[in-house]
DSSP file (Angstrom, degrees, kcal/mol; ACC not computed):
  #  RESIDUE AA STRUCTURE BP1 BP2  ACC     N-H-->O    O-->H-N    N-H-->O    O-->H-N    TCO  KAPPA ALPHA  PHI   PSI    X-CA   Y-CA   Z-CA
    1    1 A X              0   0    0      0, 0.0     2,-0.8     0, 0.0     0, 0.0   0.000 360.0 360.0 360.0 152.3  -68.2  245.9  -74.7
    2    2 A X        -     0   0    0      0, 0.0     2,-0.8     0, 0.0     0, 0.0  -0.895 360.0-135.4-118.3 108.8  -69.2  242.4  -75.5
    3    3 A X        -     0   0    0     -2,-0.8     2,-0.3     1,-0.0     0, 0.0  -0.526  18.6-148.1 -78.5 120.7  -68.3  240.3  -72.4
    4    4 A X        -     0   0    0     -2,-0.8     2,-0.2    37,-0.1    36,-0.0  -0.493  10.3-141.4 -58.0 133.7  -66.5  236.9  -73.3
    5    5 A X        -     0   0    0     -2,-0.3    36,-1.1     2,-0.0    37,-0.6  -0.736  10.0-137.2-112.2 177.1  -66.8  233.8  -71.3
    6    6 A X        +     0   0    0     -2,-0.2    37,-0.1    34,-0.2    33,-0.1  -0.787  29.8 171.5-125.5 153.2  -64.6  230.9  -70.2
    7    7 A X        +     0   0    0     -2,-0.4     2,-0.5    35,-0.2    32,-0.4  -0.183   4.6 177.7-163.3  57.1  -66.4  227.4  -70.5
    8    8 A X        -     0   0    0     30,-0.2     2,-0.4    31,-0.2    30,-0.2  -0.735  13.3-154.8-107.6 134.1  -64.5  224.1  -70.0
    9    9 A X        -     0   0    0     28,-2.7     2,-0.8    -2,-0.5    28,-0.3  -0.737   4.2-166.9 -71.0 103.0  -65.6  220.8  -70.1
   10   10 A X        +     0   0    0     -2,-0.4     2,-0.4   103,-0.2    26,-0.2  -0.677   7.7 177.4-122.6  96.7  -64.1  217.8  -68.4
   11   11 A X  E     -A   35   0A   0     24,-1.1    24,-2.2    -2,-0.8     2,-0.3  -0.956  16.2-155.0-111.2 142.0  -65.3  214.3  -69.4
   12   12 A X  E     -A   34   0A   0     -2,-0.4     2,-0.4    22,-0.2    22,-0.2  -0.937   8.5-169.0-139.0 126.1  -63.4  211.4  -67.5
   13   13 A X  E     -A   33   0A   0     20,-0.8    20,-3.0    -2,-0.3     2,-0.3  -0.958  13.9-179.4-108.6 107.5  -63.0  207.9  -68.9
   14   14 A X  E     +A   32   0A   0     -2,-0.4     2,-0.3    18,-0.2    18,-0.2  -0.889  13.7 171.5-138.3 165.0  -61.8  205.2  -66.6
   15   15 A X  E     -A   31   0A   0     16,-2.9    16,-0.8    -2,-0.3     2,-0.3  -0.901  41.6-105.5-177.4 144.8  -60.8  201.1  -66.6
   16   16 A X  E     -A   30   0A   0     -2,-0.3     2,-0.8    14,-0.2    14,-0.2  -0.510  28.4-141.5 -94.4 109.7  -59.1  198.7  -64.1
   17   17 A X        -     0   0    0     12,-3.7    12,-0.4    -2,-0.3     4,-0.2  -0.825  27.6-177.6 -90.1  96.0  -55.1  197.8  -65.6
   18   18 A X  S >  S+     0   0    0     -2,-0.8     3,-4.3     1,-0.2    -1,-0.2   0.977  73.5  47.7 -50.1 -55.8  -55.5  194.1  -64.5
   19   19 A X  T 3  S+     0   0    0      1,-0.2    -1,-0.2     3,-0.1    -2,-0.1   0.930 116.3  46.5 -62.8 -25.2  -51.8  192.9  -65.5
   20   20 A X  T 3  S+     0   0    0      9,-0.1     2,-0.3     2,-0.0    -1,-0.2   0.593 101.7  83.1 -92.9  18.0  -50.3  196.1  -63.6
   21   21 A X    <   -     0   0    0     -3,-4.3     2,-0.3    -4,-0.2     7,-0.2  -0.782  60.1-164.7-121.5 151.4  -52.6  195.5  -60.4
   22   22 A X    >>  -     0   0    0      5,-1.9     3,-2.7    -2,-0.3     4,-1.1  -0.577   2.3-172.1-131.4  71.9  -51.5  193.0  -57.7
   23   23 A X  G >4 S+     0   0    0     -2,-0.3     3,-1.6     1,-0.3    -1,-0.2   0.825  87.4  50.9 -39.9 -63.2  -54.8  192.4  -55.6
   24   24 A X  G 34 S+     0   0    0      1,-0.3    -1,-0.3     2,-0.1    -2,-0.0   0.749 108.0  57.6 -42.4 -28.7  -52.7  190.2  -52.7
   25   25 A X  G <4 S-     0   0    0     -3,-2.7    -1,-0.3     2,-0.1    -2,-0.3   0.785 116.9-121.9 -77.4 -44.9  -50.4  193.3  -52.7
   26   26 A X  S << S+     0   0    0     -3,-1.6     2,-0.2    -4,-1.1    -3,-0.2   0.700  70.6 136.5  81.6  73.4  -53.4  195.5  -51.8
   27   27 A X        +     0   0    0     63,-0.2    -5,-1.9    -4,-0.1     2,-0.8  -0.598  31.9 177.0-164.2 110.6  -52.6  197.4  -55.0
   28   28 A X  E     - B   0  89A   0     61,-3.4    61,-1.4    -2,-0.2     2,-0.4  -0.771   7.9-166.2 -87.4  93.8  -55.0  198.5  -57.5
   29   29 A X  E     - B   0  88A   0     -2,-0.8   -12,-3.7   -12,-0.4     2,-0.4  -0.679   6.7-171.8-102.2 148.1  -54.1  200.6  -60.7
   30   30 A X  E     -AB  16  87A   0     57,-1.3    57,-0.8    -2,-0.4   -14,-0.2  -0.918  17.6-138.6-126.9  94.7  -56.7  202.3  -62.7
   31   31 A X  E     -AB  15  86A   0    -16,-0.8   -16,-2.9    -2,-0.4     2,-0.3  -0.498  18.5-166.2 -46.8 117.9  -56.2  204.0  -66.0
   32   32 A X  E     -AB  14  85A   0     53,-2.5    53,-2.8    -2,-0.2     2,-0.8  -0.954   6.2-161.2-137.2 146.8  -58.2  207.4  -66.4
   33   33 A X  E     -AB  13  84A   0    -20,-3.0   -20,-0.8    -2,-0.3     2,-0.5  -0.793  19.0-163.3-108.4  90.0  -58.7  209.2  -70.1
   34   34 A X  E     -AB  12  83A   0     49,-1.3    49,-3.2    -2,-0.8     2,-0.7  -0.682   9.5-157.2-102.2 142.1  -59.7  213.3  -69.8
   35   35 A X  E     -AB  11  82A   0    -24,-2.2   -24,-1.1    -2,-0.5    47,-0.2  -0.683   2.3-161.0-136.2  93.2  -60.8  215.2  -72.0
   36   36 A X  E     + B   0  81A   0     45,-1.9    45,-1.4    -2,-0.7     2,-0.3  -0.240  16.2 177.4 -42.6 130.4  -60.5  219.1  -72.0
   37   37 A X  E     - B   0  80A   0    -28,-0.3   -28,-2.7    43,-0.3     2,-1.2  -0.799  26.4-145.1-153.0 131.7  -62.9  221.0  -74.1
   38   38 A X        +     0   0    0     41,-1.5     2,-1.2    -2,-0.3    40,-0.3  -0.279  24.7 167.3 -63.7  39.4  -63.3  224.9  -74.6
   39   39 A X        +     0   0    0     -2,-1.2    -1,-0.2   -32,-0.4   -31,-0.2   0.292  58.8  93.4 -46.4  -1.5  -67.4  225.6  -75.1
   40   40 A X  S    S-     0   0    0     -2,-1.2   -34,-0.2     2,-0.2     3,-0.0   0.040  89.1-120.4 -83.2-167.8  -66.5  229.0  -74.6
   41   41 A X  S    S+     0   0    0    -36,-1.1     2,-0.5     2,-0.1    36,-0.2   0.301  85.2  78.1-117.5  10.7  -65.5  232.1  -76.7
   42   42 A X  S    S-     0   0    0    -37,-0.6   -35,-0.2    34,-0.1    -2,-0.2  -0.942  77.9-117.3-129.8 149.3  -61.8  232.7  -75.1
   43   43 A X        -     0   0    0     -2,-0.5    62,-1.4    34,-0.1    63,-0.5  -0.230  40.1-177.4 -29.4 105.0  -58.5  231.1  -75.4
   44   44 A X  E     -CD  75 104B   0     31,-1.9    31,-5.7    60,-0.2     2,-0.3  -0.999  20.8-148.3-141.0 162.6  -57.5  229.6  -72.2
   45   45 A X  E     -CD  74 103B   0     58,-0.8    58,-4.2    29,-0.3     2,-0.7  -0.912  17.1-136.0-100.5 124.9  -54.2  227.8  -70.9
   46   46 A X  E     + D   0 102B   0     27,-1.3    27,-0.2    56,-0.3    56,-0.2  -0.837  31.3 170.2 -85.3 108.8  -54.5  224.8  -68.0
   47   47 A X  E     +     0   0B   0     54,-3.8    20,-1.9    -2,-0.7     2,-0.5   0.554  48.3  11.8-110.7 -42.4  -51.8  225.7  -65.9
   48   48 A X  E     -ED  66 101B   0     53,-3.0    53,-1.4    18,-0.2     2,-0.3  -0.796  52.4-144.6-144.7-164.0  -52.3  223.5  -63.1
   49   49 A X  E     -ED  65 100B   0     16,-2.9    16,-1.2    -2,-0.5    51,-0.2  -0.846   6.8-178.1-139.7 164.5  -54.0  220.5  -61.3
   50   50 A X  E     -ED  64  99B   0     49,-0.5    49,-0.9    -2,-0.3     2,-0.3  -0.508  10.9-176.9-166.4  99.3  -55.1  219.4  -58.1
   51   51 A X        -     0   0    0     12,-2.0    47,-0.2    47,-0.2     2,-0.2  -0.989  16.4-153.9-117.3 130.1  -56.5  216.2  -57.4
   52   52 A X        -     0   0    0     -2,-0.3     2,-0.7    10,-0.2    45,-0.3  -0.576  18.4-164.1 -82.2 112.4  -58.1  214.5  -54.2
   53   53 A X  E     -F   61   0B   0      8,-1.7     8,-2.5    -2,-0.2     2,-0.5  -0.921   7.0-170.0-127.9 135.5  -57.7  211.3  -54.5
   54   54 A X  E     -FG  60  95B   0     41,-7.4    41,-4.4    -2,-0.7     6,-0.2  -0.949   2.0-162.0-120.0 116.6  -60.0  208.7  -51.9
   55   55 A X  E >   - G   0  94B   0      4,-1.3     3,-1.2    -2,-0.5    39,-0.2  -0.213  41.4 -98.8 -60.9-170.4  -59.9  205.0  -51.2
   56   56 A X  T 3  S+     0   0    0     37,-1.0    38,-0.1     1,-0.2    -2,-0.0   0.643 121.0  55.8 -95.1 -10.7  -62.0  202.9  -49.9
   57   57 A X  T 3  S-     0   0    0      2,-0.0    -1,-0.2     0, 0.0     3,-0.1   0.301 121.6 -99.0 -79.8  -7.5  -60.4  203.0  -46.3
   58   58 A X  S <  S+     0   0    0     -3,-1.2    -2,-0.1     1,-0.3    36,-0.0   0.286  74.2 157.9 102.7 -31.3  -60.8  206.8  -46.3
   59   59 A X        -     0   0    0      1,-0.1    -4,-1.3    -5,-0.1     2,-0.5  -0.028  26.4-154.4 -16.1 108.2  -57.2  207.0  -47.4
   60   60 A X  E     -F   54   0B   0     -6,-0.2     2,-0.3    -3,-0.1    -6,-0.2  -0.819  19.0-175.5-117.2 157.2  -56.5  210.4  -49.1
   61   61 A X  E     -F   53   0B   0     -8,-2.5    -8,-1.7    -2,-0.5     2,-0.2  -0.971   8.6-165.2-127.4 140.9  -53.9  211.2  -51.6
   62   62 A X        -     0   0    0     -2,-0.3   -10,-0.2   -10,-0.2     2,-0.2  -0.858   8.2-174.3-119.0 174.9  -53.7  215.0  -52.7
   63   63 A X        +     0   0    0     -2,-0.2   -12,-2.0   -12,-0.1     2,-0.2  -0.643   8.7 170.2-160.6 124.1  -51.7  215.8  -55.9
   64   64 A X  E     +E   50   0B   0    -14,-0.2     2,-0.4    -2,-0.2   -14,-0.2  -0.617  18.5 134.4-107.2 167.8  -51.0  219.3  -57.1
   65   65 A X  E     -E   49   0B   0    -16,-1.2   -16,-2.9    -2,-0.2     2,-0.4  -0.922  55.7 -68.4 167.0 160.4  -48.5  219.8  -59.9
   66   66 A X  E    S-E   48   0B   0     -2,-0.4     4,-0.5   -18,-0.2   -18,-0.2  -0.781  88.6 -40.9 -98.6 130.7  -48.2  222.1  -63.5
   67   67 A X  S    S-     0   0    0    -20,-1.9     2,-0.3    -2,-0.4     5,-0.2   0.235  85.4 -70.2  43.3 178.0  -50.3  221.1  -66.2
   68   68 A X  S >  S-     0   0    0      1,-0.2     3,-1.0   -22,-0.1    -1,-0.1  -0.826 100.4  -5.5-128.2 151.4  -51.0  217.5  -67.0
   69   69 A X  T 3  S-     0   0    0     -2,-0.3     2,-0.3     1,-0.2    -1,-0.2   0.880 131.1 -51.7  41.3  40.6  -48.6  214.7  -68.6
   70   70 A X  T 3  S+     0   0    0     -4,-0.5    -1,-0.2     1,-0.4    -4,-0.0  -0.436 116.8  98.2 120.9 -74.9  -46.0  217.4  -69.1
   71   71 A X    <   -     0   0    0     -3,-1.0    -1,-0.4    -2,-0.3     2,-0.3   0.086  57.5-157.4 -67.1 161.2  -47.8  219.8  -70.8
   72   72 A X        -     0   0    0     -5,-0.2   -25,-0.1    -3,-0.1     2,-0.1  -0.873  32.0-163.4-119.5 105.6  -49.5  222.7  -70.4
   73   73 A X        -     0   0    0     -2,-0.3   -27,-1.3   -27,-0.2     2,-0.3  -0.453  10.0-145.4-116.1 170.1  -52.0  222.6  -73.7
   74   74 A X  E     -C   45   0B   0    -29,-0.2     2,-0.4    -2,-0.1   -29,-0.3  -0.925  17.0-150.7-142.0 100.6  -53.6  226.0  -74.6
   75   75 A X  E     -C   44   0B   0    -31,-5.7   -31,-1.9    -2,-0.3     2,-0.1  -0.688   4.0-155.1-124.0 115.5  -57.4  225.6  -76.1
   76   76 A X    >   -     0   0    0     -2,-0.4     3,-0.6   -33,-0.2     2,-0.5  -0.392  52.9 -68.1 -79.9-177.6  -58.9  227.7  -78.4
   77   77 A X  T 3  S+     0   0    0      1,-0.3   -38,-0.1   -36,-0.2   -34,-0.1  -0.777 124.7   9.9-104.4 145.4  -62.2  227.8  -78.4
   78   78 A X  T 3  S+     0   0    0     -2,-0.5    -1,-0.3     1,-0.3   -39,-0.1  -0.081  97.4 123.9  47.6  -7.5  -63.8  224.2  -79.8
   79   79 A X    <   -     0   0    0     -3,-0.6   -41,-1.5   -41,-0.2    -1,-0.3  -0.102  45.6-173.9 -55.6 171.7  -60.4  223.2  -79.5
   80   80 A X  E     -B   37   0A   0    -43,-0.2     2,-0.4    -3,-0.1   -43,-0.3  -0.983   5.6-163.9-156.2 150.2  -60.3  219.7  -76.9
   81   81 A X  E     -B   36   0A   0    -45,-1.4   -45,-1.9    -2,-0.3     2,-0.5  -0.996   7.0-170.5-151.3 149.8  -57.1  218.0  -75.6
   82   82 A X  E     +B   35   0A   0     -2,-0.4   -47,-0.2   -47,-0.2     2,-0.2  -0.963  12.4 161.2-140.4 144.1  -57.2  214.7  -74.2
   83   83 A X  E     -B   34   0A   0    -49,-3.2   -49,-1.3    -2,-0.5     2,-0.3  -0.909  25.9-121.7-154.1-168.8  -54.7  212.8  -72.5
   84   84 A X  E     +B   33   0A   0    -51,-0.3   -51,-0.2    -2,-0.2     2,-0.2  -0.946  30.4 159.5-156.9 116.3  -54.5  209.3  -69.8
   85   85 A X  E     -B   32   0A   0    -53,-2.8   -53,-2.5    -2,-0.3     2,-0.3  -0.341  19.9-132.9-102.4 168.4  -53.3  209.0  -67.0
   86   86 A X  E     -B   31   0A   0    -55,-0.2     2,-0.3    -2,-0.2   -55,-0.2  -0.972   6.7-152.7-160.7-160.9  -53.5  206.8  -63.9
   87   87 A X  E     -B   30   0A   0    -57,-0.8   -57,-1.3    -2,-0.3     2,-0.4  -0.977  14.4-142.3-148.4 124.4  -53.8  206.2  -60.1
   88   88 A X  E     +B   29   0A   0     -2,-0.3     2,-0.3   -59,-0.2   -59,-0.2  -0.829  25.1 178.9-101.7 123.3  -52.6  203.4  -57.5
   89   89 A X  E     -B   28   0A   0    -61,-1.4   -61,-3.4    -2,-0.4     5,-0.1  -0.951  31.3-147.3-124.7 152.0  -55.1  202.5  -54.8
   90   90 A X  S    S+     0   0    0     -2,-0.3     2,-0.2   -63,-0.2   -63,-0.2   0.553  89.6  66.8 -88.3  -6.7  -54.8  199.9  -51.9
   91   91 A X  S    S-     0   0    0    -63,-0.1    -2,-0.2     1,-0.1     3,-0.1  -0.431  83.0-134.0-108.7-164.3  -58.5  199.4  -52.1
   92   92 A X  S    S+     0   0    0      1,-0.3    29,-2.8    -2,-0.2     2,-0.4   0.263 102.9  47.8-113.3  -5.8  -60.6  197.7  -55.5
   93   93 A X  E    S+ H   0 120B   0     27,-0.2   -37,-1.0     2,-0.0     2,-0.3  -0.994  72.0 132.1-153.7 139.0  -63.1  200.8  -55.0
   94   94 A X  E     -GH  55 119B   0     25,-2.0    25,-1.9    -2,-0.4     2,-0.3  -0.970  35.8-139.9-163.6-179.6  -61.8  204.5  -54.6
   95   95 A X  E     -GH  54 118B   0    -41,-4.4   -41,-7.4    -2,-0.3    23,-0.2  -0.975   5.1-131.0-153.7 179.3  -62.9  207.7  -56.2
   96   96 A X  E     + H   0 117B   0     21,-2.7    21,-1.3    -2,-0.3     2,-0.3  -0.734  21.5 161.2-122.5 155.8  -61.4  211.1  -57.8
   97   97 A X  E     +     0   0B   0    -45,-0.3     2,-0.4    -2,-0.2    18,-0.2  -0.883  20.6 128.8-168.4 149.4  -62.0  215.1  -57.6
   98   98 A X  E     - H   0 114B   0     16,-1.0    16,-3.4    -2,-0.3     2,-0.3  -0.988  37.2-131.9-177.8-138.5  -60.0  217.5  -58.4
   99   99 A X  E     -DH  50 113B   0    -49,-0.9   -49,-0.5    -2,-0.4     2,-0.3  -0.871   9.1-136.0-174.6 143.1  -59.8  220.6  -60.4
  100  100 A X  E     -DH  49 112B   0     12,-1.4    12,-4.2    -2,-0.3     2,-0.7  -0.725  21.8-130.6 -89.6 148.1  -57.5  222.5  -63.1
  101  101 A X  E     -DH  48 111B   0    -53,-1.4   -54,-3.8    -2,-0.3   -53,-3.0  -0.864  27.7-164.6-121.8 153.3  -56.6  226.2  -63.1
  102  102 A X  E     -DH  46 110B   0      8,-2.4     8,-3.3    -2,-0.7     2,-0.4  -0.712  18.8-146.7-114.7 144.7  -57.0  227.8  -65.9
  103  103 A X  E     -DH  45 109B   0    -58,-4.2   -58,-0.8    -2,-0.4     6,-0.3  -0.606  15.1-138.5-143.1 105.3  -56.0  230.9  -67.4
  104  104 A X  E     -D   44   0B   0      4,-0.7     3,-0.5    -2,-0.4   -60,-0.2   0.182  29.2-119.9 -33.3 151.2  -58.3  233.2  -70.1
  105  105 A X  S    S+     0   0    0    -62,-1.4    -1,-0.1     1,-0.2   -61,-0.1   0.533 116.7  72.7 -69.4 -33.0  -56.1  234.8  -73.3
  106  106 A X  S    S-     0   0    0    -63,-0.5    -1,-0.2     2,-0.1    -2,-0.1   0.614 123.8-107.5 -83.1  -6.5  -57.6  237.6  -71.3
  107  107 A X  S    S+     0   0    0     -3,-0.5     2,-0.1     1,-0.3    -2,-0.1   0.142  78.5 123.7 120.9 -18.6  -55.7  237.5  -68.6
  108  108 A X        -     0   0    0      1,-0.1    -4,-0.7    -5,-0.1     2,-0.5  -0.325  43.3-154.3 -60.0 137.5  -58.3  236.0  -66.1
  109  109 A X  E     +H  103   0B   0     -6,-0.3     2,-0.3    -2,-0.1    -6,-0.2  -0.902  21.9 158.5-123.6 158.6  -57.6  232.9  -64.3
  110  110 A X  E     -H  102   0B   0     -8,-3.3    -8,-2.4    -2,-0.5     2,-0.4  -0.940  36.1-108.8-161.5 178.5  -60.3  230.5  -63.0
  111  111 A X  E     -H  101   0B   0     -2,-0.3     2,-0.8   -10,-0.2   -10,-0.2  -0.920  18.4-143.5-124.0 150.4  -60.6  227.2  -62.1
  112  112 A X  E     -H  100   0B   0    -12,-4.2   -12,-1.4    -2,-0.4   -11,-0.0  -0.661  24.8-128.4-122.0 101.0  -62.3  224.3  -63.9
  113  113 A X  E     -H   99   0B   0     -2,-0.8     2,-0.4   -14,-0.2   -14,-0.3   0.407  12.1-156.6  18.3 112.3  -64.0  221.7  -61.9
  114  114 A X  E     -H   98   0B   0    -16,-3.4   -16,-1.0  -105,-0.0     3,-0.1  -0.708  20.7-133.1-121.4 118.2  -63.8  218.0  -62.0
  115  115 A X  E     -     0   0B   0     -2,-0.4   -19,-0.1     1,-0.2  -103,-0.1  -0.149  34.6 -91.0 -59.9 126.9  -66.6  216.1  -60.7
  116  116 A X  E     -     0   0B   0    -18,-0.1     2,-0.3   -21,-0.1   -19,-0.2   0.250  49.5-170.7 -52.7 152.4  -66.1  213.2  -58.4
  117  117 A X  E     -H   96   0B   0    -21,-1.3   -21,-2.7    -3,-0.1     2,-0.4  -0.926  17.8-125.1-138.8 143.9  -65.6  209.9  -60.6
  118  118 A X  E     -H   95   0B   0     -2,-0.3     2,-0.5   -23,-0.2   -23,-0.2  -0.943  15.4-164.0-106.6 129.9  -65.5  206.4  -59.3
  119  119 A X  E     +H   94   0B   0    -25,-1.9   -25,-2.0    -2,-0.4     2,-0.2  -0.996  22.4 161.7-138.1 126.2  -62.8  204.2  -60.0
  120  120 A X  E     -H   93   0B   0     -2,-0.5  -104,-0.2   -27,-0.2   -27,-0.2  -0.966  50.1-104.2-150.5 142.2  -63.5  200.3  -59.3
  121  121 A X    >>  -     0   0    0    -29,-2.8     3,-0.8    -2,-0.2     4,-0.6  -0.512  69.5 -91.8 -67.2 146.5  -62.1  196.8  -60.2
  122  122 A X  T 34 S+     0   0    0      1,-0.2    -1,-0.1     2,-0.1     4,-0.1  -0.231 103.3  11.7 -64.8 155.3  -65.0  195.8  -62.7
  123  123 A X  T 34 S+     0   0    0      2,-0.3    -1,-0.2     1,-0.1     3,-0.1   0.673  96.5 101.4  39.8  35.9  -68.1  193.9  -61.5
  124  124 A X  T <4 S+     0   0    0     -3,-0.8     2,-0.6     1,-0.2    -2,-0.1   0.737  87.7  38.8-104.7 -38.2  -67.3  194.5  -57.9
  125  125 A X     <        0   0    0     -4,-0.6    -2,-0.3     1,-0.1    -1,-0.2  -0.788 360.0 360.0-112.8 149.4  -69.8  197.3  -57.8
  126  126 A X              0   0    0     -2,-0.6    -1,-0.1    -3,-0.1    -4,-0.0   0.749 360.0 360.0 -86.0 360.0  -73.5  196.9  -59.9
């Protein structure tokens, strides 16, 4: 029997929405752009999220929820789905975590990582 694997990839894209962010306010918004992709050999569905979300005060935000922007997308394998999102922070410097769960055409469910990412007003950090 030829074992199959699950293999998905999460690269995270991010940039500081000046016009929608109101510094005096203590309100920072950040646009972030992910991008699913299957390196494996099975068929999976992203069925949920959960992201840890940190300011710079220590401030946590959790946010769990089905699928992302609506969807649930379904990846074959080399398939990729990408979508953009965003995040309100009181601070100019926070960061991001989370993980999706995922679930194999084989029936398997698993969760797929996302590595912490820093999201910062530009040229505030070098």
């Amino acid at each position: 029997m030829q074992e199959t694997q699950c293999e998905i990839h999460i690269k995270v894209a991010t940039s500081y929405v000046d016009d929608q962010s109101e510094p005096d306010s203590d309100r920072y918004v950040f646009a972030y752009t992910i991008t699913i992709s299957n390196k494996g050999d099975v068929a999976a569905k992203l069925i949920s999220r959960h992201w840890i979300i940190t300011d710079a005060n220590g401030k946590v935000q959790e946010v769990n929820g089905d699928g992302v922007v609506g969807e649930q997308p379904h990846l074959n394998p080399g398939e990729e789905f990408r979508y953009s999102s965003g995040a309100i922070l009181e601070t100019p410097v926070g960061a991001m975590q989370g993980l999706y769960r995922m679930r194999a055409d084989s029936g398997v469910s698993f969760d797929a990582p996302i590595a912490p990412f820093t999201l910062a007003v530009p040229g505030l950090l070098n």
